[in-house]
C-alpha positions as CSV (number, residue, x, y, z in Angstrom):
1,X,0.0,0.0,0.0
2,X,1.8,3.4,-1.0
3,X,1.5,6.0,1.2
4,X,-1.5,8.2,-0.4
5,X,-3.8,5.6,-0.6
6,X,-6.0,5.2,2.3
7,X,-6.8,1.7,4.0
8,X,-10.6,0.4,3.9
9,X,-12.6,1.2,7.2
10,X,-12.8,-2.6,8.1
11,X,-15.5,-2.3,11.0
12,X,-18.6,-1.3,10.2
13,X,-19.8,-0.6,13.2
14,X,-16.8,2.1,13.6
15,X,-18.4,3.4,11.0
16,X,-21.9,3.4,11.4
17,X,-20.9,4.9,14.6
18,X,-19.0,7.5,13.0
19,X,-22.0,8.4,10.8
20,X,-24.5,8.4,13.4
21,X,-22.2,10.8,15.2
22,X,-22.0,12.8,12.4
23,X,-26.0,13.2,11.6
24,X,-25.7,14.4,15.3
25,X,-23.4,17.1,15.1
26,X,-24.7,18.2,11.8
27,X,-27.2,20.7,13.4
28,X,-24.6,22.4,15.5
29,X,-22.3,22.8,12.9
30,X,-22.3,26.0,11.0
31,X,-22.0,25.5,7.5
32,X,-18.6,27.7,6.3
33,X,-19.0,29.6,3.2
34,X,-16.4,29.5,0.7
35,X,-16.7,32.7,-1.8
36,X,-14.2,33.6,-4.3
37,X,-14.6,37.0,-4.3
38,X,-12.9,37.0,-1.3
39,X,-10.3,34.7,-1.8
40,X,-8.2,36.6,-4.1
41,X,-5.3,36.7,-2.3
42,X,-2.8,39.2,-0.5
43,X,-3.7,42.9,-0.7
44,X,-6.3,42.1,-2.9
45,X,-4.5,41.8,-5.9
46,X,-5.8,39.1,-8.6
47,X,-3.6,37.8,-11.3
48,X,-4.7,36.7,-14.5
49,X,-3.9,35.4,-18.5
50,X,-4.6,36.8,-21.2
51,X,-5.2,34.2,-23.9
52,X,-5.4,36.4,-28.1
53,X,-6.8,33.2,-30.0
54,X,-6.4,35.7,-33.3
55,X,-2.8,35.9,-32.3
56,X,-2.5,32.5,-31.6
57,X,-0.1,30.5,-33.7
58,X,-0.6,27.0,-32.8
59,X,2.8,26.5,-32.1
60,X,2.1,24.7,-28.2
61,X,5.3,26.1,-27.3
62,X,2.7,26.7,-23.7
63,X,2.7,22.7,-23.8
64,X,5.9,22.1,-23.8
65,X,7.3,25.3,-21.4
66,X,4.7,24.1,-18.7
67,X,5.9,20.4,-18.9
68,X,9.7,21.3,-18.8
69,X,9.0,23.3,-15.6
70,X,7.5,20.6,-13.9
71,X,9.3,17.8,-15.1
72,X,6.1,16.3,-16.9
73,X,7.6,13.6,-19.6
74,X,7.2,14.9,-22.9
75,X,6.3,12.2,-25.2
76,X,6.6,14.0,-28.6
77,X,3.8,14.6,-30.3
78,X,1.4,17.5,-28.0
79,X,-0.9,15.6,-25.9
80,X,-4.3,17.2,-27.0
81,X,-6.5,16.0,-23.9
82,X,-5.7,17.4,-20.5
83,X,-4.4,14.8,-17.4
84,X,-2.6,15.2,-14.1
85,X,0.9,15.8,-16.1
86,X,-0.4,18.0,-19.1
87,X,-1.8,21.2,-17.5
88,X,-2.1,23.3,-21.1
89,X,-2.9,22.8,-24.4
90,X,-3.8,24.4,-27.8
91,X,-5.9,23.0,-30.3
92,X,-8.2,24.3,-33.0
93,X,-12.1,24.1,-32.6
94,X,-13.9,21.4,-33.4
95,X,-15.8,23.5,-35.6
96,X,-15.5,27.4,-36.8
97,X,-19.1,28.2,-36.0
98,X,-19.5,31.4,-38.8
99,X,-15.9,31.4,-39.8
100,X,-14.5,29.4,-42.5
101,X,-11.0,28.4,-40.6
102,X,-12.1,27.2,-36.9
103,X,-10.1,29.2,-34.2
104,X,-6.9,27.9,-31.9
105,X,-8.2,27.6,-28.1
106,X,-6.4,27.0,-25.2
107,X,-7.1,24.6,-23.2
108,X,-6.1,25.1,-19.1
109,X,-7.6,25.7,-15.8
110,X,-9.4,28.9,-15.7
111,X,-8.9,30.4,-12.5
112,X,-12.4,31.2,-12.0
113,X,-13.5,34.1,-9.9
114,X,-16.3,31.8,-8.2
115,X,-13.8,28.2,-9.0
116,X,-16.5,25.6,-8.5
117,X,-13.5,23.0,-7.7
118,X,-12.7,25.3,-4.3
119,X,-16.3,25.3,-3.6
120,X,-17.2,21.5,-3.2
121,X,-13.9,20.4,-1.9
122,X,-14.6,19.0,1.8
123,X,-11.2,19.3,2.8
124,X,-10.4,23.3,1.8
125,X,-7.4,21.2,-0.6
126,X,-8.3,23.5,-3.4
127,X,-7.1,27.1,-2.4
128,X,-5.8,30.6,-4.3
129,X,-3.4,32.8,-4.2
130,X,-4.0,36.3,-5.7
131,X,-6.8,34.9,-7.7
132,X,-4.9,31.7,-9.2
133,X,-6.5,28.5,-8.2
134,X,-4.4,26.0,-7.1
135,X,-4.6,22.0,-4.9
136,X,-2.3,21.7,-1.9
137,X,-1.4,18.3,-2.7
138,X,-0.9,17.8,1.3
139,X,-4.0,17.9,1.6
140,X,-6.2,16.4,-1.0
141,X,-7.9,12.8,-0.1
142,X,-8.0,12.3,-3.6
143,X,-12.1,12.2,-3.6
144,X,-12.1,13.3,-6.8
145,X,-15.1,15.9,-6.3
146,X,-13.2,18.9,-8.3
147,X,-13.2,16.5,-11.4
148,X,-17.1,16.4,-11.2
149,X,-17.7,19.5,-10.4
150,X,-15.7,21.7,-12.7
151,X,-17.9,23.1,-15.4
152,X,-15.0,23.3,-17.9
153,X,-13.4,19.9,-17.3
154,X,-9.7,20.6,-16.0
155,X,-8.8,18.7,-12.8
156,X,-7.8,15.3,-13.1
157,X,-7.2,12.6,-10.5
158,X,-3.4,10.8,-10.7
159,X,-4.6,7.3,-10.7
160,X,-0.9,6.4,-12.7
161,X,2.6,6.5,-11.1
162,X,3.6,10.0,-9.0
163,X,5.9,12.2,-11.0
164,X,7.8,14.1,-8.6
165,X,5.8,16.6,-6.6
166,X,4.0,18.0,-9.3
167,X,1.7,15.1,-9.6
168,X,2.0,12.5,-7.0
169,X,-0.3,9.5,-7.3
170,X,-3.7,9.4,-5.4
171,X,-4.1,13.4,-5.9
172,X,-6.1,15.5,-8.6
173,X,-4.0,17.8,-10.4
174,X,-4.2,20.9,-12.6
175,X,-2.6,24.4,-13.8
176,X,-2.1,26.2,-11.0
177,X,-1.5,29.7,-12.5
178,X,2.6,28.8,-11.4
179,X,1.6,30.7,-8.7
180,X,4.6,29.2,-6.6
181,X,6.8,31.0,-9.4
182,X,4.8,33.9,-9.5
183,X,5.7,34.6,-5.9
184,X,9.1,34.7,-6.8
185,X,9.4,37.1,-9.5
186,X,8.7,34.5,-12.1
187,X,5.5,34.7,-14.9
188,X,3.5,31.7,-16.1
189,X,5.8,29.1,-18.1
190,X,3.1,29.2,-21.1
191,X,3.2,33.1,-21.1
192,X,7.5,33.1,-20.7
193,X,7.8,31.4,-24.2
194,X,4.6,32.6,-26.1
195,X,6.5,33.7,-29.7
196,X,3.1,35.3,-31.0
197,X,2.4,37.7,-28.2
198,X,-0.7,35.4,-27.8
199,X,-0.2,35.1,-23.9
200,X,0.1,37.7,-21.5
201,X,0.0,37.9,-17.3
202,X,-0.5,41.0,-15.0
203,X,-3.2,41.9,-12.6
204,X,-7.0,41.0,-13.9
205,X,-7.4,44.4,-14.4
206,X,-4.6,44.9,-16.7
207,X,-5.6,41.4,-18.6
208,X,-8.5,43.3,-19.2
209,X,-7.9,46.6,-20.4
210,X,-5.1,44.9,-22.9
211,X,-8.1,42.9,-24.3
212,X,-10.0,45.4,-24.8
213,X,-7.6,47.8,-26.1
214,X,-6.9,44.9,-28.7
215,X,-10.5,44.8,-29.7
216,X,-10.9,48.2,-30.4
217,X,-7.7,48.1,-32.6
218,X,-9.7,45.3,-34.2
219,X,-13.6,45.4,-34.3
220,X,-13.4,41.8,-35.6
221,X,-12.7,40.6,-32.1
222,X,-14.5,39.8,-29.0
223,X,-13.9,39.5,-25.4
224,X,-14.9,35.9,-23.5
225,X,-14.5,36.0,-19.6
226,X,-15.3,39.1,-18.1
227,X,-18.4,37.7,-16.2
228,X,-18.4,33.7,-16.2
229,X,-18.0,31.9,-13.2
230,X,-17.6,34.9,-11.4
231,X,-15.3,36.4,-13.8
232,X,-12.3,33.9,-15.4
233,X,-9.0,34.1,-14.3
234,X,-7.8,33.5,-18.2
235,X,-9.6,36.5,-20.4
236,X,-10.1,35.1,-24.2
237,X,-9.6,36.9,-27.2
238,X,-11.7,35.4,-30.3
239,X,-12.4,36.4,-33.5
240,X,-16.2,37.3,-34.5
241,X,-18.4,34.8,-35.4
242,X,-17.1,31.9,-33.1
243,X,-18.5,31.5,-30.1
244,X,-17.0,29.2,-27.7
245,X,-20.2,28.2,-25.8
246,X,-22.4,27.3,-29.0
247,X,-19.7,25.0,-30.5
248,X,-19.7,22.8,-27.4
249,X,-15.8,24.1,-26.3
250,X,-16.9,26.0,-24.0
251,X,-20.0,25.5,-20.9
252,X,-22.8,27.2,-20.7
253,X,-23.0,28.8,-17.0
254,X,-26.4,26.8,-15.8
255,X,-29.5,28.6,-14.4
256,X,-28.6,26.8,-11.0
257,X,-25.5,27.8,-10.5
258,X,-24.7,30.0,-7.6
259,X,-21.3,32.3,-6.8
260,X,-21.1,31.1,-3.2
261,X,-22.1,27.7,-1.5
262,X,-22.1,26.3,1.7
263,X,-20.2,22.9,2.5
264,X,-23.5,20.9,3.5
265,X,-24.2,17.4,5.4
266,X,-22.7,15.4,2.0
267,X,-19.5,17.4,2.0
268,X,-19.0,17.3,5.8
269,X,-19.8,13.4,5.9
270,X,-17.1,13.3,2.7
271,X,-14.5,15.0,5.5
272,X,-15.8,12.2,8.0
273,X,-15.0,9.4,6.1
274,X,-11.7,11.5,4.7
275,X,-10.8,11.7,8.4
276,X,-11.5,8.0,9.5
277,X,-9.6,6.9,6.6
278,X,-6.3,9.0,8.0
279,X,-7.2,7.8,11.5
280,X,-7.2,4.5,10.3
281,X,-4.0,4.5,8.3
282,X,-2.0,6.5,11.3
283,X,-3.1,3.5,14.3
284,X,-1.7,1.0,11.5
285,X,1.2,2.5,10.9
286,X,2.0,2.0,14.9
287,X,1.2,-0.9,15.2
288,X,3.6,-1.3,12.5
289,X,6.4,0.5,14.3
290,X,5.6,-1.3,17.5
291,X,5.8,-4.7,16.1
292,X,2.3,-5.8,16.6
């Protein structure tokens, strides 16, 4: 058994116990609110991409910068579906909606402004920093709830071999904005080797006012991101007459969804099970040392 993965809860009535305890406490607990307006780091500053599809060249240079900084394996040819060692992407749209030549799009964690992954994870593993999403590896239990509940796809769960610390097994991984770089002077990998001027990274609000100073230099171009999810984290550039949403690349936001949510009796009982599991694996672990 390797060290992330947690041993079965034998007894059942440890655990029945456990989840009658729970139901129990559930009233008195007060359900913490996770908002991620308010999350966007020290001094209130909030970094973000800017992605210029029109600009874009194709070239996945991103790809292969992001992979050489972690130590990802490269295995030649681009690797056009996201996993827990390819964080970035570029590939052209299925389909060009209006225009003749479908678009390049990167594909990448978002950095949502309301990130749906920090909202359902029972075990705050899924944190920011200045507005750029990352998992604390240390603390995912590897549930896997960020996978199902990210409206554009991007977490994955390592269920392969670890490859270093970027991507150990048990854990789901994604971009994480470099943000460990970022705090030391350092810009996003993708945006360091961008050859087209595709890529750029400052504060949201200069993301911003560079895309839309490019789309008034070019009326042909529009402006995805402002306002999804609480506003993205990665501002697109696209030329008219594709839009991202109507040819399936992209999610509609649904009629349900809400900017804030509270970690309710599912998610708590997720933590319970979560903490059982690390109980479990820490007793057996003793005995181990003590020779039992």
């Amino acid at each position: 058994m390797t060290e992330r993965e947690s041993p079965p809860i034998t007894n059942r009535r440890t655990f029945l116990k456990a989840a009658a305890a729970l139901a129990a406490a559930l009233p008195l607990l007060k359900a913490k609110e996770v908002k991620g307006s308010t999350s966007s780091g020290e001094g209130g500053v909030r970094y973000s991409i800017l992605y210029d599809s029109a600009a874009c060249i194709g070239c996945n240079a991103c790809h292969v910068a992001c992979k050489t900084r972690r130590g990802f394996p490269i295995r030649g040819m681009v690797e056009r579906e996201l996993s827990p060692v390819n964080w970035v992407f570029v590939s052209r749209a299925p389909s060009g909606g209006q225009l003749q030549t479908p678009p390049f799009v990167r594909h990448s964690c978002m950095h949502c402004g309301d990130a749906m992954c920090q909202l359902v994870c029972p075990v705050e593993a899924i944190r920011k920093w200045n507005g750029l999403v990352y998992i604390d590896q240390s603390r995912c239990i590897g549930c896997a709830y960020c996978v199902e509940a990210c409206p554009y796809g991007v977490p994955r769960k390592n269920e392969g071999p670890s490859w270093g610390d970027w991507a150990p097994h048990g854990v789901s991984r994604k971009c994480d904005g470099c943000y460990a770089f970022v705090q030391e002077g350092k810009i996003p990998a993708c945006v360091e080797v961008c050859p087209a001027d595709a890529l750029r990274f400052g504060t949201r609000d200069e993301m911003v006012a560079e895309a839309q100073r490019r789309v008034s230099e070019n009326p042909n171009l529009w402006i995805y991101g402002l306002n999804e999810f609480g506003g993205l984290g990665v501002i697109y550039i696209f030329p008219k007459g594709f839009d991202p949403v109507r040819e399936g690349v992209f999610p509609e936001p649904s009629e349900g969804y809400r900017p804030s949510v509270s970690r309710g009796p599912i998610a708590l009982g997720l933590a319970a099970v979560g903490g059982l599991a690390l109980m479990g694996a820490v007793k057996a672990k003793a005995r181990g040392e003590g020779g039992e």
